[in-house]
C-alpha positions, 0 to 999 in steps of 0.5 A: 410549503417550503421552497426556495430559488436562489440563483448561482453563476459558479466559476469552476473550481476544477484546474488542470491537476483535478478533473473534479468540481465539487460544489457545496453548501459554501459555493453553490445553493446545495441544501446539504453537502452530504449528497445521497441521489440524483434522478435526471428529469425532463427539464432538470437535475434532482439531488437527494441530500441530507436535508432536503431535495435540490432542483438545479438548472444548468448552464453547459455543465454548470449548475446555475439555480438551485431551487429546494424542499428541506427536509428533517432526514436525509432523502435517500432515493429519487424517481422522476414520474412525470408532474412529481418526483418520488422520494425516499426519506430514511425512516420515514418511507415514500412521498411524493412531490408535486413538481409545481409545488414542493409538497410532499404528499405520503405514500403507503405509510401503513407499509413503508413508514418506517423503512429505510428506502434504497431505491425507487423504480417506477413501473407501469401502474405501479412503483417498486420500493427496495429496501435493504432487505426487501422489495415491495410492489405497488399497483396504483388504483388498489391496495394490493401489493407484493413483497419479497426478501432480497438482499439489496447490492448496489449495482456500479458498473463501469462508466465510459467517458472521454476515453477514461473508464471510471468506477466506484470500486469497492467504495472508492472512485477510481480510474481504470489503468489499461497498463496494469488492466486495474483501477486506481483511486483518485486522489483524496479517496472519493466514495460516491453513492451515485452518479448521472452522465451529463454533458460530456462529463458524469455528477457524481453523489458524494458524502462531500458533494455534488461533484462533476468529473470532467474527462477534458481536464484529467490529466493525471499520469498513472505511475508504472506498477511499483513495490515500496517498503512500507515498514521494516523490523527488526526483532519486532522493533521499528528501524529505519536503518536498511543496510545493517553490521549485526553482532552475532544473535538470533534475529527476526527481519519483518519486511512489510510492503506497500504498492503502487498500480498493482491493486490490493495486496490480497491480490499480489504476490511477493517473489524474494530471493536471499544470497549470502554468497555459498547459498541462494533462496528463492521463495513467494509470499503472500503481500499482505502477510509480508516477508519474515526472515529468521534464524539465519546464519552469519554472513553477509545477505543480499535480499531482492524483491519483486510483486506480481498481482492476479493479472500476471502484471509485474512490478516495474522495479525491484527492492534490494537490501544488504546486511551482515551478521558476524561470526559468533566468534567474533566478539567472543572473550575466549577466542581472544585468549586463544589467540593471546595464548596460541601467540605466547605457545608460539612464541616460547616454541620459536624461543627455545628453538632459537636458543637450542640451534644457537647452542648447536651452532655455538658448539660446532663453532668451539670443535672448529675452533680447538681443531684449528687450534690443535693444528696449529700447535703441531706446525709449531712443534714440528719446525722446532722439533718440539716432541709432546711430553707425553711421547718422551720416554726416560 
């Protein structure tokens, strides 16, 4: 027989951010931090952990003796029945401890001594045993048994407690969140086996320990339903950079999205619109896949984002982005001979037209000119009765 009792007076470690009191092999008398079960007796608490079975008394709702039977495998399942506990002991089937005692008594071993026992459940004159893919029942008294092939499902249902719901969602102790009508994980990702209402709180079975949530203490705010960036590509190239100055190419924007309150991404719709100022597009996508944007033209874009998970609920903000491709003329060399010689065409038609009407004006200038001129030279003639040579006839 191997028993011990040690006494443990605990000062919580739970302050007012963590609802949680963990208690582990270094600040309680745990056998094993790695915490399989627990089974509520008459008088005690009974804790299946990696090494052993743990009684404990409590104060209020802390554990105070811790009194153990260490074992060579984890103890997977527990079953007050009166003066013993049932255990399953993984790979090694179903005993029985007396109470009194600590010994560990085989039950069975000719059928249960290699299984792997999930849950033990006991019934009148008889024990149900359930492993994985089979349950087993016993009648005492006699050799009979039955058995049948089940597939085993951890039943968790939703624990109701000081007004806060709390459940092992899909591995993952969460909280329920009455705005977005879905849970949401605690903190550092709490995965319990099992669990036991006690004192105004819950015990929760944890690979890390035996934790007590207390409901008084919670006081943690959920955050509204939120959609953030979780990463960005562009050509399939990580960049930081969200407001971008493209040259003219061929791209490929991958948006890759994380969110707060809405749930699983599978569970969650994306709803984007993309305006490049003559056109607007509006499309869904599924939010685990992401947004892909490709083959666009140039111009300048504005890309809004916004999610809907499976219950109708929105996030509360949106996404907004802008980048510029330019025109493929832009940076082309040929568009800038084009315009050097468009100017010097120009330029030369301005030249020769310049010079073409500064001719014309310069002849006219010279008729005026010599038609003055002319007449000129008949006023003088005239006042002098000068006749021209070519009117004298000899």
């Amino acid at each position: 027989m191997r028993q011990l009792t040690v006494l443990f007076f605990l000062v919580s470690l739970c302050v007012s951010a963590n609802p949680f009191t963990v208690y582990t092999t270094s600040n309680s008398g745990l056998i094993h931090s790695n915490v399989h079960c627990i089974e509520q007796g008459e008088k005690y608490i009974w804790i299946g952990t990696n090494a052993g079975i743990n009684r404990i008394s409590f104060k209020g709702s802390v554990p105070v003796q811790f009194s153990k039977r260490g074992t060579s495998v984890p103890v997977t399942a527990l079953e007050d029945d009166g003066n013993v506990i049932w255990a399953g002991l993984e790979g090694k089937g179903v005993y029985q401890m007396l109470k009194k005692n600590f010994k560990l008594i085989g039950f069975r071993k000719d059928i249960l001594g290699d299984k792997e026992i999930l849950r033990i459940k006991k019934i009148k004159s008889g024990l149900v045993v359930f492993t994985p893919s089979q349950k087993f029942v016993f009648s005492f008294g006699n050799q009979e048994y039955s058995v049948s092939d089940i597939k085993f499902k951890s039943y968790n249902p939703n624990i109701e407690v000081g007004g806060k719901i709390i459940k092992n969602n899909e591995g993952v102790l969460s909280r329920f969140n009455p705005e977005t009508k879905s849970f949401r994980a605690f903190k550092g990702a709490i995965s319990a086996r099992g669990h036991l209402n006690w004192k105004n709180g819950v015990l929760f079975a944890t690979s890390k320990g035996l934790s007590f949530y207390n409901p008084n203490n919670d006081t943690i705010q959920f955050g509204s339903p939120k959609v953030q960036l979780l990463n960005f590509q562009l050509n399939g190239t990580d960049t930081s950079t969200m407001e971008l100055d493209l040259a003219w190419d061929r791209y490929t924007f991958n948006y890759q999205f994380q969110f707060e309150e809405l749930g699983n991404s599978n569970q969650i719709t994306l709803f984007y619109t993309l305006n490049n100022g003559s056109e607007l597009i509006e499309k869904t996508a599924l939010a685990s896949e992401g947004i892909e944007l490709k083959d666009l033209d140039y111009g300048t874009y504005h890309l809004t984002i916004t999610a809907k998970n499976h219950k109708g609920i929105d996030s509360k903000n949106a996404l907004s982005y802008y980048f510029s491709i330019a025109n493929p003329l832009i940076n082309s060399i040929w568009l800038y001979v084009i315009i050097i010689a468009s100017v010097g065409v120009w330029t030369m038609i301005v030249i020769l037209i310049t010079k073409a009407k500064l001719k014309k004006d310069m002849r006219v200038l010279e008729d005026a000119l010599l038609e003055k001129t002319n007449k000129l030279n008949q006023i003088e003639k005239s006042r002098y009765g000068l006749v021209d040579e070519d009117k004298v006839h000899v």
